[in-house]
TORDRENSE-868274 format. One line per field, with one value per atom (N, C-alpha, C, O): x, z negated, y; residue number from 1; residue in one letter. Coordinates in nm, 3 decimals. Atoms other than C-alpha are relative to their C-alpha. Last residue first. Layout:
N
px X, ...
pz Z, ...
py Y, ...
gumi NUM, ...
zadren a, ...
//
This chain:
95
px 0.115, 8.865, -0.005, -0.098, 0.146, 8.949, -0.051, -0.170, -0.011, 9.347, -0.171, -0.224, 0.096, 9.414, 0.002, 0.046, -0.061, 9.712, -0.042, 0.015, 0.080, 9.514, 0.090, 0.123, -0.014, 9.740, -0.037, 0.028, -0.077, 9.790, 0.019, 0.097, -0.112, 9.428, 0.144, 0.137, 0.054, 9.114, 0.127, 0.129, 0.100, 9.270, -0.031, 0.018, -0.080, 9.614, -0.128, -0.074, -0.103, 9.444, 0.072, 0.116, -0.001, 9.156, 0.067, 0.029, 0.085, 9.277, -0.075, -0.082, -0.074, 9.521, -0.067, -0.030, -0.082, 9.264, 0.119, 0.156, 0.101, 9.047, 0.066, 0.053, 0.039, 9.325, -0.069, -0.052, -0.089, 9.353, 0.062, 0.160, 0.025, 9.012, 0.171, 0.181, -0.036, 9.048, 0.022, 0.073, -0.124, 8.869, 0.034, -0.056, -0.036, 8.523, 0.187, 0.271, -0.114, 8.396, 0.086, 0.142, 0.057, 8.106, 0.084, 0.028, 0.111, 8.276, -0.056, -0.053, -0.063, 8.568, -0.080, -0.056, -0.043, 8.343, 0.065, 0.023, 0.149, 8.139, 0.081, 0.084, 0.066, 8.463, -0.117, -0.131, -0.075, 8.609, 0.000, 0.034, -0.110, 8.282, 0.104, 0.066, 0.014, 8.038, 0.167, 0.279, 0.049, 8.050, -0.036, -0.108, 0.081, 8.003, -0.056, -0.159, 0.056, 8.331, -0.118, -0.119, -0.104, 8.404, -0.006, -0.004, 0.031, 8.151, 0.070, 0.002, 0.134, 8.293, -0.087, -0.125, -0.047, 8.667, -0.177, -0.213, -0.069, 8.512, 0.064, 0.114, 0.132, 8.354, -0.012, -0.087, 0.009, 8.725, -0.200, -0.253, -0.076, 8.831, -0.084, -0.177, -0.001, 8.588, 0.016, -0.059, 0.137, 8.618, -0.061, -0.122, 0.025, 8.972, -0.160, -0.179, -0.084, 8.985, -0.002, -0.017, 0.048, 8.769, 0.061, -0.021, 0.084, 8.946, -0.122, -0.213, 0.010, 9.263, -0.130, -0.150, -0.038, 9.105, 0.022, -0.036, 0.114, 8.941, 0.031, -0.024, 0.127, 9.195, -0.085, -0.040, 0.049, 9.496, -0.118, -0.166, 0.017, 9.598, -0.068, -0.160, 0.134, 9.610, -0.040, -0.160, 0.100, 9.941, -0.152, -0.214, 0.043, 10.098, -0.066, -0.160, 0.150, 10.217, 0.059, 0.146, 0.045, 10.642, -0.109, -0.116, 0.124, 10.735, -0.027, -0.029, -0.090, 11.029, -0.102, -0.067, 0.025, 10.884, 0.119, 0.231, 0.111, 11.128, -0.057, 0.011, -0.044, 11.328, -0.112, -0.219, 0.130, 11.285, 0.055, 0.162, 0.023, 11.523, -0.085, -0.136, 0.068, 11.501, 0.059, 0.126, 0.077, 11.804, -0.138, -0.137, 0.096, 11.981, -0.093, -0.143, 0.060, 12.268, -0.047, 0.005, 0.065, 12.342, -0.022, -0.045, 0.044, 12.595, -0.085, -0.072, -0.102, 12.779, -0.033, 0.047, -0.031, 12.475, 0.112, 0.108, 0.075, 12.347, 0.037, -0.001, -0.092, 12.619, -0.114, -0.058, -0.139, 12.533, 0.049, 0.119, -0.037, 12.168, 0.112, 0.093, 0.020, 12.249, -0.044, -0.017, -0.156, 12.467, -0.055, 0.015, -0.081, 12.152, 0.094, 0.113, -0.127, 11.947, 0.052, 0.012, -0.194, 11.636, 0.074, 0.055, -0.007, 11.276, 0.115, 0.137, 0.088, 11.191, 0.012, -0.046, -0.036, 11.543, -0.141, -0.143, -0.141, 11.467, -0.016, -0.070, -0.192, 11.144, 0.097, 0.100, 0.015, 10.827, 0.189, 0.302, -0.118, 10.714, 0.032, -0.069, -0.029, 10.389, 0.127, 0.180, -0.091, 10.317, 0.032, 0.048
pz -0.057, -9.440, 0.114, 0.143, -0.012, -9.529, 0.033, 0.060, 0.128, -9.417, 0.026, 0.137, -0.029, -9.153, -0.123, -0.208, 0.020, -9.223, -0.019, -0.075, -0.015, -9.321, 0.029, -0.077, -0.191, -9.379, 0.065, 0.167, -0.070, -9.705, 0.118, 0.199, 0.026, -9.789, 0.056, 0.178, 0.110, -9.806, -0.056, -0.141, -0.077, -9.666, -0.076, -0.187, -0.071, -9.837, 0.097, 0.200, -0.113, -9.921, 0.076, 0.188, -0.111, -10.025, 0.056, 0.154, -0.107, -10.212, 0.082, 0.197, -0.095, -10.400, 0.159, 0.275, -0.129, -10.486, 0.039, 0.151, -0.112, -10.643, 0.099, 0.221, -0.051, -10.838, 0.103, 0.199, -0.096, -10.953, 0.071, 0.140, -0.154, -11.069, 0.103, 0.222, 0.014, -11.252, 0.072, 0.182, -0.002, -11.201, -0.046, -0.082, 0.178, -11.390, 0.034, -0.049, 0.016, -11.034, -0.097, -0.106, -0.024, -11.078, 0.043, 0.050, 0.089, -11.283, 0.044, -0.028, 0.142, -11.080, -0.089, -0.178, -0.082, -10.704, -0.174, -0.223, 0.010, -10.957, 0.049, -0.008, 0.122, -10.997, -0.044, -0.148, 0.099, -10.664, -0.138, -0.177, 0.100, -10.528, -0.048, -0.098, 0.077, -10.252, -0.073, -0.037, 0.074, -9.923, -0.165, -0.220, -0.002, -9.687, -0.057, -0.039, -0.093, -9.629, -0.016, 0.004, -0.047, -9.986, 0.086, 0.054, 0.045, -9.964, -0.069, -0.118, -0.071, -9.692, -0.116, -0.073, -0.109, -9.854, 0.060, 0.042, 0.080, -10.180, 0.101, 0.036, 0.059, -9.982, -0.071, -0.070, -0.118, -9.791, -0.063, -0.017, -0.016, -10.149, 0.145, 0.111, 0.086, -10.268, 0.013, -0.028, 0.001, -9.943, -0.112, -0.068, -0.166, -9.973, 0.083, 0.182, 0.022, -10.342, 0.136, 0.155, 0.044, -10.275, -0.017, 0.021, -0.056, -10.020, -0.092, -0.032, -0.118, -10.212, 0.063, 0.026, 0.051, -10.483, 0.051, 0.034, -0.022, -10.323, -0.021, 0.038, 0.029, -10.407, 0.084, 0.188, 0.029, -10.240, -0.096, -0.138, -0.125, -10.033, -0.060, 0.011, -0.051, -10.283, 0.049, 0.023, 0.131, -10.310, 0.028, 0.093, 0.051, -9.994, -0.124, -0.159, -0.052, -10.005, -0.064, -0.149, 0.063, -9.982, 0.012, 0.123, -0.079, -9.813, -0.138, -0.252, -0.183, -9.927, 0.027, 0.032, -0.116, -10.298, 0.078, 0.058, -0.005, -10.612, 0.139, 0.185, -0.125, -10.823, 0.120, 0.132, -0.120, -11.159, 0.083, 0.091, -0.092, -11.454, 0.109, 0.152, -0.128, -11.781, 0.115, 0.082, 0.020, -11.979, 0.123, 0.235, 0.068, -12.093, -0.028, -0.128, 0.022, -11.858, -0.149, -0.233, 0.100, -11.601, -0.052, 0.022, 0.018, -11.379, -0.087, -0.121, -0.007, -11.406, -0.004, -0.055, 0.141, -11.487, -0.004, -0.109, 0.067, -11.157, -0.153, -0.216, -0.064, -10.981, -0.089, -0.134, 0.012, -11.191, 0.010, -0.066, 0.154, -11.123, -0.081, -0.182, -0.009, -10.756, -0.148, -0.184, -0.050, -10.828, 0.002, -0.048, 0.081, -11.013, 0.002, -0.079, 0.001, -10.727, -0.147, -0.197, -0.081, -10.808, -0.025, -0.119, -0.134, -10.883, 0.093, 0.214, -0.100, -11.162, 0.098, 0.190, -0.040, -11.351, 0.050, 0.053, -0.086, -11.297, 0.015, 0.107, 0.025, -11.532, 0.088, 0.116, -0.092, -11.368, -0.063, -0.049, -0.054, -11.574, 0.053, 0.066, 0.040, -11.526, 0.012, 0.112, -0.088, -11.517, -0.060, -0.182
py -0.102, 10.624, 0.056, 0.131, 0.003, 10.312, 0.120, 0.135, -0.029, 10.317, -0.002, -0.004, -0.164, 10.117, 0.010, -0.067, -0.130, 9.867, 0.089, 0.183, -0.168, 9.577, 0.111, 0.164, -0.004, 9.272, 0.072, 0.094, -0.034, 9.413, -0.039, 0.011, 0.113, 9.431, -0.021, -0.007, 0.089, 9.653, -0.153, -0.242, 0.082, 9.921, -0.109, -0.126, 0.103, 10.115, -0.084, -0.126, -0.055, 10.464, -0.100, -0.071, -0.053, 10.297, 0.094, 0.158, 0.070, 10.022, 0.117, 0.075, 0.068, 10.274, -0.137, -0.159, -0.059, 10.497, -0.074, -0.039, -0.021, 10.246, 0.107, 0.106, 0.080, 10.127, -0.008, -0.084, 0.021, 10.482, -0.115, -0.088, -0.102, 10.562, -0.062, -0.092, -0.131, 10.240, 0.087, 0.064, 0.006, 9.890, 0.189, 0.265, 0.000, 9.821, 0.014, -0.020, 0.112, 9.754, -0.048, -0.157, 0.106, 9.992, -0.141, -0.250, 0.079, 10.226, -0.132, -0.232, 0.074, 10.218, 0.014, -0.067, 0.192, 10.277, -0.067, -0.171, 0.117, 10.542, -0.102, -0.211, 0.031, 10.778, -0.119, -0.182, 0.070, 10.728, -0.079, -0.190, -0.012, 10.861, -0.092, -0.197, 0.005, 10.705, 0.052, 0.014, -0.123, 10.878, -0.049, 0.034, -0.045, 10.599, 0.134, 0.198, -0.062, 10.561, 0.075, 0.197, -0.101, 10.468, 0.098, 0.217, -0.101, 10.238, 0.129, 0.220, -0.020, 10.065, 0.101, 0.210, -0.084, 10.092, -0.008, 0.108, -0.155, 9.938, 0.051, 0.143, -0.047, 9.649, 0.171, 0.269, -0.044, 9.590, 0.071, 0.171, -0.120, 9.552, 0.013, 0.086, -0.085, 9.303, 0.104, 0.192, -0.004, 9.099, 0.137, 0.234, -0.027, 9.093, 0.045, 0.115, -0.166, 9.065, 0.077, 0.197, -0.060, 8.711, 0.154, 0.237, -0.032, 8.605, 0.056, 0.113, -0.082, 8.582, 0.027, 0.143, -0.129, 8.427, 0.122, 0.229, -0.106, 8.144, 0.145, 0.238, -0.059, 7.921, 0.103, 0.151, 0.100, 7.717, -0.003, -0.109, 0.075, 7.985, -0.105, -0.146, 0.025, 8.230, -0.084, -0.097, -0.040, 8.363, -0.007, 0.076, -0.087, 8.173, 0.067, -0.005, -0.009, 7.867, 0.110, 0.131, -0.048, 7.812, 0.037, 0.089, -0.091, 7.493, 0.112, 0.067, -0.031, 7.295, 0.136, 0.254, 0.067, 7.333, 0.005, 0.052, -0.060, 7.459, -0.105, -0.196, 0.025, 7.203, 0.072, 0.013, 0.044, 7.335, -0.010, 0.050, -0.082, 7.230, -0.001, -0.104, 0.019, 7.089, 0.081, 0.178, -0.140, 7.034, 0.005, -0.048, -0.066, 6.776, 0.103, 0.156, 0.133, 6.791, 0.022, 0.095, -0.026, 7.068, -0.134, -0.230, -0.118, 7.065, 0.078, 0.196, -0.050, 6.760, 0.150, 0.228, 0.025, 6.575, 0.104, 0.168, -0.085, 6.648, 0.026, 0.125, -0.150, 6.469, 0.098, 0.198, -0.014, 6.177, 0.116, 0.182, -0.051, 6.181, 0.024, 0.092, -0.113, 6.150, 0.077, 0.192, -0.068, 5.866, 0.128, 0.215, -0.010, 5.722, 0.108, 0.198, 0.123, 5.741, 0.040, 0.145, -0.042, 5.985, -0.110, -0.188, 0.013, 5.888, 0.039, 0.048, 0.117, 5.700, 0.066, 0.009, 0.155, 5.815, -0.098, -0.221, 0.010, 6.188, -0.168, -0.228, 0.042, 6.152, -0.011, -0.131, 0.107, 6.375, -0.053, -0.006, 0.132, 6.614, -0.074, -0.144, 0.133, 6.802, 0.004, 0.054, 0.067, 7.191, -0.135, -0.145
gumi 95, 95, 95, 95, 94, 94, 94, 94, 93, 93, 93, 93, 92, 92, 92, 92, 91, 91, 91, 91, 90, 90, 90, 90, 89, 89, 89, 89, 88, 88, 88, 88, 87, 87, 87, 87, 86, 86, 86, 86, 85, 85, 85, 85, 84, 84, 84, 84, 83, 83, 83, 83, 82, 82, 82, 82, 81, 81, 81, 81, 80, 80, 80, 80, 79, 79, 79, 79, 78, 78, 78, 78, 77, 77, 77, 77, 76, 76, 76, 76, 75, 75, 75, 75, 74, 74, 74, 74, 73, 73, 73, 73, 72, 72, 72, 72, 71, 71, 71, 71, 70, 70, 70, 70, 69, 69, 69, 69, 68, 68, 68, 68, 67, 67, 67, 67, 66, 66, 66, 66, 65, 65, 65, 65, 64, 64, 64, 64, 63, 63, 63, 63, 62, 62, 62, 62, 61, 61, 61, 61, 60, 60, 60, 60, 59, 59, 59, 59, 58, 58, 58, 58, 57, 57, 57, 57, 56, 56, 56, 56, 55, 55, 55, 55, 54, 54, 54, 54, 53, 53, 53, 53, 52, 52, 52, 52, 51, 51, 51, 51, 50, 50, 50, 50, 49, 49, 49, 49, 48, 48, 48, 48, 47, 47, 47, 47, 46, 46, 46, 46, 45, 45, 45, 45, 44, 44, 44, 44, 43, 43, 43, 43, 42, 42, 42, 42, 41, 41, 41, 41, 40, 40, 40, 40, 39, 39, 39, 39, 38, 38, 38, 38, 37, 37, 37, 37, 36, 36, 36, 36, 35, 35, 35, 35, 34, 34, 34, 34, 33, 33, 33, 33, 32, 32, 32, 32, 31, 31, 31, 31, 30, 30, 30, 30, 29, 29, 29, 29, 28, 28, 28, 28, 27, 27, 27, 27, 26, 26, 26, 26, 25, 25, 25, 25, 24, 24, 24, 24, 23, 23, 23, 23, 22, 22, 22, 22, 21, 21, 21, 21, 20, 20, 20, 20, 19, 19, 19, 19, 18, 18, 18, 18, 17, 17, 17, 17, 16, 16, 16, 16, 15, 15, 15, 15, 14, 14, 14, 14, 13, 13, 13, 13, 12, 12, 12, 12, 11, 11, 11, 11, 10, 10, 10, 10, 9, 9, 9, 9, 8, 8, 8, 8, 7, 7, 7, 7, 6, 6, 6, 6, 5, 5, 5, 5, 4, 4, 4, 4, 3, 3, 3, 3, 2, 2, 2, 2, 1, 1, 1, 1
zadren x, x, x, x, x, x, x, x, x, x, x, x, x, x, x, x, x, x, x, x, x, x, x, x, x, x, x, x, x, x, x, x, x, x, x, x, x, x, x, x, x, x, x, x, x, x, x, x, x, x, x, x, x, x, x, x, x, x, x, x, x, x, x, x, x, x, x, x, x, x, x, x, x, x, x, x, x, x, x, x, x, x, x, x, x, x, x, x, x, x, x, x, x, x, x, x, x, x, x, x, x, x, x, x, x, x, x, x, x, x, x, x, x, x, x, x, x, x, x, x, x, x, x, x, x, x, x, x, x, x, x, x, x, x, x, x, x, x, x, x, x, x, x, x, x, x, x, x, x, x, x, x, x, x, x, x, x, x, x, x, x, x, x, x, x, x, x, x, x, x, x, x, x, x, x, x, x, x, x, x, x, x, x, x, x, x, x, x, x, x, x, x, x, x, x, x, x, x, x, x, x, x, x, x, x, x, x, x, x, x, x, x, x, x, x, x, x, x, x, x, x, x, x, x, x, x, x, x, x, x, x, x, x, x, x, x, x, x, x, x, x, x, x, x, x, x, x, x, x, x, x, x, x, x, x, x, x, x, x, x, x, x, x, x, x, x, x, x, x, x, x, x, x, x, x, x, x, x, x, x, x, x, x, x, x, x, x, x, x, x, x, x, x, x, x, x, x, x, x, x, x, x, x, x, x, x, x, x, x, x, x, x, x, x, x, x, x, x, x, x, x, x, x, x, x, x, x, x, x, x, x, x, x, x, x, x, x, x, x, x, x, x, x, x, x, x, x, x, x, x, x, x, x, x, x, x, x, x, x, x, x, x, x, x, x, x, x, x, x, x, x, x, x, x, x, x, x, x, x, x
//
C-alpha cells in the first residue's frame, strides 16, 4: 500500500479537524465503492471454473478421494464445493 501526504491533498482546515482526532498516526480512508473479491483479477473465475469442474466430475462418478488428490485440496474442501455448487452464486448442489 502507498502513502499519499495529507498536506498535498487536503485543505488545511480539514487537516485541522483531523488532528483533533487522531494526530500522528496513520489512518485508512476506505473506497466509496466497494469491488468485489476478485473483480480486478482472474482469480475469481478461475475457482469458479475449477470448482464447477470438480462438481462435473463429481457427477460423473469420480471419488472424493481422487477429486483431492488430483487438485491437491482436502477430502473436505472437496465436499464442501460439492455440496455447495461450484460457487456462491450457484445454489444447486453438484449432484
Amino acid at each position: 500500500m502507498s502513502y499519499v501526504r495529507a498536506e498535498e491533498i487536503l485543505p488545511h482546515e480539514l487537516i485541522e479537524t483531523i488532528q483533533q482526532y487522531v494526530s500522528g498516526k496513520s489512518i485508512y480512508i476506505p473506497c466509496r465503492e466497494k469491488k468485489d473479491w476478485g473483480s480486478q483479477t482472474k482469480t475469481k473465475q478461475y475457482y469458479e471454473s475449477r470448482n464447477d469442474e470438480i462438481c462435473q466430475k463429481h457427477r460423473s462418478g469420480v471419488s472424493i478421494a481422487d477429486l483431492a488428490e488430483e487438485y491437491s485440496l482436502s477430502q473436505k474442501s472437496i465436499q464442501r464445493i460439492t455440496r455447495t455448487g461450484n460457487s456462491a452464486a450457484d445454489s444447486e448442489r453438484c449432484k
